[in-house]
N, C-alpha and C positions, 0 to 999 in steps of 0.2 A: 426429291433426293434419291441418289441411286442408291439400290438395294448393296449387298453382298453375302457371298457362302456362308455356310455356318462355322463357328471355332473347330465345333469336333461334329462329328454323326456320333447319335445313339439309336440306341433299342425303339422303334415307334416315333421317330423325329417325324414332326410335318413337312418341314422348311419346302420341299416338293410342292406337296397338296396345298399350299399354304393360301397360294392366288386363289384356291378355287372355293375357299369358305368366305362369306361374307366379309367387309372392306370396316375395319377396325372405326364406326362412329364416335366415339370418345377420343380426346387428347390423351387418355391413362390406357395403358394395357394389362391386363395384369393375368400371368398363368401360374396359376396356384401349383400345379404341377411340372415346374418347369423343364426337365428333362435337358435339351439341347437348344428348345426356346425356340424351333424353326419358323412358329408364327410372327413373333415379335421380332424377330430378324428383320423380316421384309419391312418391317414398319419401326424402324432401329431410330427414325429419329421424333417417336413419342415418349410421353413418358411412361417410361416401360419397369415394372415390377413382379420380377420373378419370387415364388415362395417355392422353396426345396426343400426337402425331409430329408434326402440321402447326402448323409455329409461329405462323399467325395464329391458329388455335380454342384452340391453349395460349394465348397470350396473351389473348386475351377472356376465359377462363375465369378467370389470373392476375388479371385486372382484378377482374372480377365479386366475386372473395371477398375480396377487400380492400378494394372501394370504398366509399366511405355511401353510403345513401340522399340526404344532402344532393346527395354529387359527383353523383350520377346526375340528379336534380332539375335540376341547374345546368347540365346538358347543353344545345345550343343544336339545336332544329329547323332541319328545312332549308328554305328559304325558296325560292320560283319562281323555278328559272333559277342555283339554285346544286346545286352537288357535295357530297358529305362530305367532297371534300380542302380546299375552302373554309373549313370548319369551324375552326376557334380550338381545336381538346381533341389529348390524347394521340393516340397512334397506337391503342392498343387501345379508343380510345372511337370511335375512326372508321370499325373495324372491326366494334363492335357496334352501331352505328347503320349502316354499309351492308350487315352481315348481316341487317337490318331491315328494309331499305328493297325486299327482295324475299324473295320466300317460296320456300324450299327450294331455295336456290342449292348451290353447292356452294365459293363462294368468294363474299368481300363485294361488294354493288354500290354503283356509286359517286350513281348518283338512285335517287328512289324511284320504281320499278313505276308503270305506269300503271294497273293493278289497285289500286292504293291509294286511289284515290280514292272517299270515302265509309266507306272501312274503318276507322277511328281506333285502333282496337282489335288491330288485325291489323298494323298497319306503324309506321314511324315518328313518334311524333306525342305531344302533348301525353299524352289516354292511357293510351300505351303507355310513356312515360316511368317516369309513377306508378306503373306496375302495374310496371315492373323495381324502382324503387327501394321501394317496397313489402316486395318481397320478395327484396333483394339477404343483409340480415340473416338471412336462413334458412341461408344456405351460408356460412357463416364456418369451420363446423369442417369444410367439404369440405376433402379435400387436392388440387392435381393435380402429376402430373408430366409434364415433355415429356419425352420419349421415346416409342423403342418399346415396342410391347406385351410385349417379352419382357421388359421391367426393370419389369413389375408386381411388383407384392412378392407372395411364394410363402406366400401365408398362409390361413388358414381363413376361405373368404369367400360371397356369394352373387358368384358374376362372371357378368355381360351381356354378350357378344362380339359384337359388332355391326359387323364388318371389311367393309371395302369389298367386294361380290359380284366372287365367279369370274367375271365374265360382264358385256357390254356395258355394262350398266348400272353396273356397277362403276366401271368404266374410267373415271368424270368425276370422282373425287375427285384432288385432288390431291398425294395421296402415297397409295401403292397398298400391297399386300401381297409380299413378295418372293420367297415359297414358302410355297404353301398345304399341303403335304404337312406341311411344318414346323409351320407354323400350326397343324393338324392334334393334331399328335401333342402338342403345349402344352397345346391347350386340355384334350385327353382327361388330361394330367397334374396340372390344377389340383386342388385343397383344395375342398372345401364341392360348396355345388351352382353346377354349371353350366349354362347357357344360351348355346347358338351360333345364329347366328342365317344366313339363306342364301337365296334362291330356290329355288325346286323344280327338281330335277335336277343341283343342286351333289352331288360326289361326295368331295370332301375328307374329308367324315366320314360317317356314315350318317345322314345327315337324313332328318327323315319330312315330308309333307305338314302342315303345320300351320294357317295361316290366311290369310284373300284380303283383303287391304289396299286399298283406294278409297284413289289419292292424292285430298288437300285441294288441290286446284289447279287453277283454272281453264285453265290453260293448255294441259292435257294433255286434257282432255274426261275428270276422273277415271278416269285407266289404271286398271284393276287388278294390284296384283303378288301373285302367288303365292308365298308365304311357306312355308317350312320352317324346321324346329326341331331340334339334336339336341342330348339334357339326359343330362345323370345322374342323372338323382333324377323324380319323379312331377314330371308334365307339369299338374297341375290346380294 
């Protein structure tokens, strides 16, 4: 099955990095941390269970698997000189169009980037429309649940823990980790294979060196983040 893009870009999305972490063994996916979910995209037709703490990314996510392709068509562009609070739709359609309207925020914005312009593909826009309602129909049998990550269901799974970093960088999501020791000793207790994911030099688990990330973002002059991994199971 062919892959597709992500709904929106957040703060720390994989969807990129995604091919180069180990190849989902389980029929279940599950990312306790869901954020923008760039892992389970690529692998959109398992069965896929996101858990989200931050009620605006549960709710976009609640939208997305139950919308049509019509509702998403019907959505209105933003026009010069308006907001997406302007906008005429739900609260979680406001949401996935101002997590749109800027790339790898960590929270929705309310215009579109001035980087948007000339990108059709990449932000808000006619589109980007079609290519969500496109492929809204793929994730119907996703499940998500808001909550913490610790009310994941304890079952036989492939899990992506993708938690906000120990470390500055962390620090801009807006709902954080509350004990990483904790965190820790969960993740090392799940079912199936696991995948943690961290910066270099996190020490919560024993992470190893694993890959150098090129953010997609003009804004940053393509930082690189130094990425670590620590799995239970073969790393290929």
């Amino acid at each position: 099955m062919s892959i597709f893009r992500p709904f929106f870009t957040y703060y720390g999305s994989k969807w990129r990095a995604a091919p180069r972490y180990p190849y989902p063994i389980h029929d279940t996916i599950i990312e306790p941390f869901a954020g923008a979910a760039g892992y389970s995209i690529r692998y959109s037709h398992k069965n896929v269970i996101l858990v989200e703490k931050n009620q605006k990314m549960a709710a976009v996510w609640k939208y997305l698997i139950k919308v049509t392709s019509k509702e998403i068509m019907e959505l209105p562009l933003i026009k010069t000189g308006q907001t997406v609070d302007d906008l005429n739709v739900c609260l979680e359609a406001k949401i996935l169009i101002g997590l749109n309207c800027n790339k790898g925020a960590a929270a929705p914005s309310k215009r579109l980037s001035k980087w948007a312009v000339g990108k059709p593909n990449e932000f808000w826009g006619e589109k980007f429309r079609e290519r969500v309602a496109q492929n809204v129909e793929r994730i119907k049998h996703w499940t998500l649940i808001e909550s913490d990550y610790s009310n994941a269901p304890d079952i036989n799974a492939t899990w992506f823990i993708d938690p906000p970093y120990n470390n500055k960088a962390g620090s801009y999501y807006p709902t954080q980790v509350d004990d990483y020791k904790v965190l820790g000793e969960w993740c090392k207790s799940r079912q199936g294979q696991v995948m943690v994911c961290e910066n270099e030099g996190a020490d919560w688990l024993p992470f190893e060196p694993y890959l150098a990330i090129k953010a997609n973002n003009s804004k940053n002059g393509g930082k690189i983040s130094m990425e670590a991994l620590w799995t239970n199971t073969d790393r290929k």
